[in-house]
C-alpha positions in Angstrom: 0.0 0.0 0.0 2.8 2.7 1.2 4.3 1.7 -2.6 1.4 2.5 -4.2 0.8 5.5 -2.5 4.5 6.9 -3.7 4.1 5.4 -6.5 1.0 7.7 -7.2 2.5 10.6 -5.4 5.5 10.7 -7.3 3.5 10.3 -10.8 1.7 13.9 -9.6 4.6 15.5 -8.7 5.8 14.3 -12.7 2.9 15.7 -14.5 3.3 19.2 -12.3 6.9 19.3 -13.7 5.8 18.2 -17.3 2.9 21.1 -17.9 5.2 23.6 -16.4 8.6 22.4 -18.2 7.6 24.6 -21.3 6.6 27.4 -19.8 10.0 27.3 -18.0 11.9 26.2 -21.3 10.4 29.1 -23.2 11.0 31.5 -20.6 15.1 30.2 -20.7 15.1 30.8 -24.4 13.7 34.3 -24.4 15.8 35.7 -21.8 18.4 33.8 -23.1 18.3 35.6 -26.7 17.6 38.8 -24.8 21.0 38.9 -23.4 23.3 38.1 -26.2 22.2 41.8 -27.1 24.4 43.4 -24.0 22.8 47.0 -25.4 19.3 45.7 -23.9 20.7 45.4 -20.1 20.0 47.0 -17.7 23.5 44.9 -15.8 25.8 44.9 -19.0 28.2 41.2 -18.6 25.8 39.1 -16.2 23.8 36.6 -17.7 21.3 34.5 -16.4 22.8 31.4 -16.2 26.1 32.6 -14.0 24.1 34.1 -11.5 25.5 32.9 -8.0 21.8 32.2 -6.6 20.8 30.3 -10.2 20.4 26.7 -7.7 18.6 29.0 -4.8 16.1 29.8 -7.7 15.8 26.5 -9.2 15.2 25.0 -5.8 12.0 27.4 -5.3 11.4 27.0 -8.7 11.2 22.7 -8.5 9.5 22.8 -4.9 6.9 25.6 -5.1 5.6 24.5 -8.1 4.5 21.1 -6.4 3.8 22.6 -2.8 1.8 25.4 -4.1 -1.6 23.6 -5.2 -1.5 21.9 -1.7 -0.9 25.0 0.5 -3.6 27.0 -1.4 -6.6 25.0 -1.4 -6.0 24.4 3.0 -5.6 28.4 3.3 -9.0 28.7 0.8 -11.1 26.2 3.0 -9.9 28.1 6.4 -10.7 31.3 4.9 -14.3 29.9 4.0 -14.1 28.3 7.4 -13.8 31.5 9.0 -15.9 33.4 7.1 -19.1 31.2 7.6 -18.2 28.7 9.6 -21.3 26.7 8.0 -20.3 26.0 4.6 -20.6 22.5 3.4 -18.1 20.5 1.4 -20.8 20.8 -1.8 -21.1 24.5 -0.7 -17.0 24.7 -1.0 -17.2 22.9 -4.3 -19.8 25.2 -6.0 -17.8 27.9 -4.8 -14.5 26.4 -6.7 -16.6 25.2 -9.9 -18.8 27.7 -10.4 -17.7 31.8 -8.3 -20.5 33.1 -6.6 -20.8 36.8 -5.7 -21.2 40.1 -7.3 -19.6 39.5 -10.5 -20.8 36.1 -11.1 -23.2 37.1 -13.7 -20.8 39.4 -16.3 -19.2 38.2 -19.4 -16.1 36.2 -19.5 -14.5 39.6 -20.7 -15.6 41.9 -17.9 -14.3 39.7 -15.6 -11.5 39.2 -17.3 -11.0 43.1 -17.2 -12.0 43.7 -13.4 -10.0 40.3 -12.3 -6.9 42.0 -13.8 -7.5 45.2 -12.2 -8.8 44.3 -9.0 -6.1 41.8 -8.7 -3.2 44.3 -9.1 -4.6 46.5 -6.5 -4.9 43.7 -3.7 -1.8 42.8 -4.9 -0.1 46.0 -4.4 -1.3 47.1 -1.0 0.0 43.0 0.7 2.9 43.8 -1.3 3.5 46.8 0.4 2.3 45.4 3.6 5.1 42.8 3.4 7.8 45.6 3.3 6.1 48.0 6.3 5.0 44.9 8.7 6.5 42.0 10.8 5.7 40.0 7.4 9.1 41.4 5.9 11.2 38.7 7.3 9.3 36.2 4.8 9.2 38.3 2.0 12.9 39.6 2.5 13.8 35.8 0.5 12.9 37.3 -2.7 14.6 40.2 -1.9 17.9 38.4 -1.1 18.6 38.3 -4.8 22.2 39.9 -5.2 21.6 39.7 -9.1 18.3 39.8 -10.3 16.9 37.5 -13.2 14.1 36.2 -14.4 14.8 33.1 -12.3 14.2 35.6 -9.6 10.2 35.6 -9.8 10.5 31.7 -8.6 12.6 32.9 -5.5 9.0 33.4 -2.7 8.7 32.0 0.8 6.2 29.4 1.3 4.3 31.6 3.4 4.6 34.4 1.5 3.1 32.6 -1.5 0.1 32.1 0.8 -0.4 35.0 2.2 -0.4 37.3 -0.9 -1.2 35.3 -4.0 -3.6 32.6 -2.4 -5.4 35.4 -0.3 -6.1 37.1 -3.7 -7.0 34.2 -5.4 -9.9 33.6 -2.6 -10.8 37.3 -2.8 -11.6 36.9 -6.2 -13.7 34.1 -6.0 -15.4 35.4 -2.9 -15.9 38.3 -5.7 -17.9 36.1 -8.2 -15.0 36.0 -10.5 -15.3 32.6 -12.6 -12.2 29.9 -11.9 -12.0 29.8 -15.7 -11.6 33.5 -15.5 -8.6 33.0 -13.1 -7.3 30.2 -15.0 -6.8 31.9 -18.1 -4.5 34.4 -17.0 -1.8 31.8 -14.9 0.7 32.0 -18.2 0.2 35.6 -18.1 1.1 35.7 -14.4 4.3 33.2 -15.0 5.3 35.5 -17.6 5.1 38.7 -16.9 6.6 37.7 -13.4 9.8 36.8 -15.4 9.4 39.5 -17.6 9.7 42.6 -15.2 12.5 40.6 -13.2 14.6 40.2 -16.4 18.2 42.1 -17.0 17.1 44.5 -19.7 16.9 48.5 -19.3 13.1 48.2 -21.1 10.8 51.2 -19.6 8.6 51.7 -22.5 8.8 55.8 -22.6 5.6 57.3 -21.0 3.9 54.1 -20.6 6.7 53.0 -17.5 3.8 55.5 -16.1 1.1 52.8 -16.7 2.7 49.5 -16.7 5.5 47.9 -14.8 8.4 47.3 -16.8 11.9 45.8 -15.8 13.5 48.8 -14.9 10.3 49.6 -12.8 10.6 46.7 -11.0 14.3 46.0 -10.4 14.7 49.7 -8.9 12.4 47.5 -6.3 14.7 45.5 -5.8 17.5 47.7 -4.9 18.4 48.9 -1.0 16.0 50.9 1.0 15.8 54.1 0.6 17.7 53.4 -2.9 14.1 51.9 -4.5 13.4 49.1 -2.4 10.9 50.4 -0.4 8.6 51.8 -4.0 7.3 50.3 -7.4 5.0 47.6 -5.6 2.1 47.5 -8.1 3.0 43.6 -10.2 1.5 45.4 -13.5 -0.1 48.6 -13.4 2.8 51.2 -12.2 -0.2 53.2 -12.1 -0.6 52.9 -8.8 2.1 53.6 -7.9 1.8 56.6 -9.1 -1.5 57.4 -7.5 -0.1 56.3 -4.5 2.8 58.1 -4.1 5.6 55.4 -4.5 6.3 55.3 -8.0 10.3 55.7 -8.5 12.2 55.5 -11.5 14.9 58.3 -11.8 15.9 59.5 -14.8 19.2 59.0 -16.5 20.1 56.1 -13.9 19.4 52.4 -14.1 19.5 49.7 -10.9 22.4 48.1 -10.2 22.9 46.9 -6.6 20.2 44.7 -5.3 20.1 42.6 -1.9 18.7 43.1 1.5 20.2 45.4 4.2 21.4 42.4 6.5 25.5 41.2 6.9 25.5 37.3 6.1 22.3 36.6 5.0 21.4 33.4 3.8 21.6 31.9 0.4 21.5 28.6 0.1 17.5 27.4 0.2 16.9 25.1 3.2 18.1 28.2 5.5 16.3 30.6 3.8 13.8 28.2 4.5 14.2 29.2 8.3 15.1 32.2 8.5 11.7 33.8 9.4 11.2 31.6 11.7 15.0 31.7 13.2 14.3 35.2 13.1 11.0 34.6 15.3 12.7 32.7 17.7 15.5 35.3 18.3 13.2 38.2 18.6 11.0 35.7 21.1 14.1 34.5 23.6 15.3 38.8 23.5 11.6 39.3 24.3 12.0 37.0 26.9 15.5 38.1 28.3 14.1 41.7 28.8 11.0 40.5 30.8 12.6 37.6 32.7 9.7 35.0 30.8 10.4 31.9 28.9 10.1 31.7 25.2 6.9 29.7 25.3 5.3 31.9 27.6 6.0 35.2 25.4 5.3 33.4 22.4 1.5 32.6 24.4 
């Protein structure tokens, strides 16, 4: 029986890899061709495939993209859960199959149109929550990136996937939007989270205004205070803008990116950790200055 199970475990993990293989293969070509043109980048002489934290990325990249089905759809019931505390399993299901809310009854297009909208602006506001909250010390992974690549996008704590791109996800459906809807646009989320990670000095004139582009969003990536604390909106810079924390000066591109921490990590198992390493420091300092245990602050 345990064979069996394995067995049928590790043909699931297989198909994950194989519908997402392409995606990934395409995405290496592109960027690829991209850089042979070193007048396009934005970091002139580093490629994508000599970047020090390519196996970080690959790990997140290979383990996410199994783990993330199974983390979402526990975080979607609790949410429910919460919410109602009454709904049935069919209940949960018609939810899944079918959206109900205040957008169930408008075209595919409409939805298509809000979900893309709507989407961007949850998006940006838990993006910016991560960098102002307690919630940095998860989302600070993808900001350990001392070169930043297209490979980058894969590089997302666990529980920061959860937290920001599940808790959308359930907003949405909460919304009415149709699961077809939201399925549609998952190659357009894998690639345009590449895309504005990539090493090319794109901005697209007056439209970096309207629409991330790679410069955009690697100025994000630079140090507090440098960039790294504006340019949260995923695809509409706009707003940014209308939010006061567009940044893109003129005349200059990104260059140094990281986190403002000596020795962080960057292998992937202690990245892994760190947040909660992190916890259990702040907890046992906690604890020093009040003469409590760990446990009991942590209670």
């Amino acid at each position: 029986m345990s064979l069996e199970y394995l067995k049928v475990i590790l043909t699931r993990i297989g198909e994950i890899y194989a519908s997402q293989l392409p995606a990934i293969i395409g995405l290496a070509v592109l960027f690829t061709a991209l850089v042979i043109f070193e007048g396009q980048a934005s970091s002139p002489g580093k490629v994508w495939w000599r970047n020090p934290g390519l196996v970080t990325d690959i790990c997140y990249a290979l383990i996410n993209s199994v783990l993330a089905p199974y983390l979402r759809i526990p975080i979607f019931l609790l949410i429910f859960f919460i919410i109602s505390g009454t709904l049935s399993k069919t209940a949960i299901e018609d939810y899944f199959n079918n959206g109900r809310g205040l957008l169930h009854g408008l075209s595919f297009w409409w939805q298509a149109a809000i979900y893309l909208l709507l989407t961007d602006f949850f998006l940006y506001w838990i993006h910016r929550s991560f960098h102002f909250t307690s919630l940095w010390k998860y989302h600070a992974i993808h900001h350990s990136a001392e070169q930043v690549e297209w490979t980058t996008s894969y590089r997302i704590h666990p529980v920061n996937m959860m937290l920001q791109q599940s808790l959308v996800a359930v907003l949405m459906i909460m919304l009415g939007i149709s699961p077809e809807v939201m399925a549609f646009f998952i190659p357009w989320d894998v690639f345009s989270a590449a895309f504005v990670h990539a090493n090319v000095k794109w901005s697209f004139g007056p439209l970096k205004y309207v629409i991330a582009t790679p410069v955009f969003h690697r100025w994000h990536h630079c140090l507090p205070g440098d960039g790294g604390d504006k340019n949260f909106a995923p695809t509409f810079a706009f707003y940014d803008v209308l939010f006061g924390t567009f940044y893109m000066p003129e005349g200059r591109l990104p260059q140094a990116f990281g986190v403002d921490e000596r020795e962080f990590p960057q292998d992937y198992l202690r990245q892994l950790a760190y947040p909660f390493r992190t916890l259990q420091t702040r907890l046992t300092h906690n604890a020093a200055e009040t003469g409590r245990s760990p446990a009991s602050t942590a209670n």
